[in-house]
C-alpha positions, -999 to +999 in steps of 0.1 A: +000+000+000+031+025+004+046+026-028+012+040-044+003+065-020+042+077-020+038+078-062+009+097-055+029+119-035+058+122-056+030+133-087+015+157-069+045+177-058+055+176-091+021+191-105+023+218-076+056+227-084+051+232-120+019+250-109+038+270-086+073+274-099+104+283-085+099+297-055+132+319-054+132+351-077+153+353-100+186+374-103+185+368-067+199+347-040+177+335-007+205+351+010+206+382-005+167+387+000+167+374+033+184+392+064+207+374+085+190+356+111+185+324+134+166+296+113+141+292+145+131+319+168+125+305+207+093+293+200+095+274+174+121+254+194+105+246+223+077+237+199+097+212+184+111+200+215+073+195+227+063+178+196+094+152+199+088+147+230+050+140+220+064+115+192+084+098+211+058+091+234+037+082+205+065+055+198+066+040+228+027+031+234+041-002+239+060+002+267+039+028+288+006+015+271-007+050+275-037+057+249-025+078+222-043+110+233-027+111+266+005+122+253-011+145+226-030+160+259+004+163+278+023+178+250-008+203+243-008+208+278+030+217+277+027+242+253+006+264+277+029+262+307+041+294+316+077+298+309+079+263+290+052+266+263+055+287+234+017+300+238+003+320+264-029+318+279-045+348+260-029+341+230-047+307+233-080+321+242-080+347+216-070+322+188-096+293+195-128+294+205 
């Protein structure tokens, strides 16, 4: 069942990058139209962090034999904490409903 869906895959990033095109301008480098900067902000790095953490929790069902949405809830959970999570509290009220 993998090697269809991954040919599927394969054909439709084609399309959309024919669609699309390059997604650089041309004449000009991505680091010439980009300034200098980190490639993650804090954020985005804790988010990751979370969201490993999360898989790897995923991973290892069979050794905790947690249900799969206990670790989703912990690492959603985790992303609220204050001073560990990379959302605050009225950021996430203001976003969701």
């Amino acid at each position: 069942m993998a090697v269809p869906y991954y040919a599927l895959l394969f054909g439709g990033a084609l399309l959309l990058g024919a669609i699309v095109g390059p997604f650089e301008r041309s004449g000009e480098t991505a680091a010439e139209s980009t300034p200098k900067r980190h490639p993650f902000s804090a954020a985005e790095i804790k988010t990751l962090a979370v969201l490993a953490a999360t898989l790897a929790l995923w991973l290892t069902d069979w050794l905790h034999r947690l249900s799969p949405a206990v670790p989703a809830l912990i690492g959603g959970g985790t992303l609220l904490l204050p001073g560990v999570g990379a959302l605050s509290w009225k950021t996430f009220e203001a976003k969701l409903s």
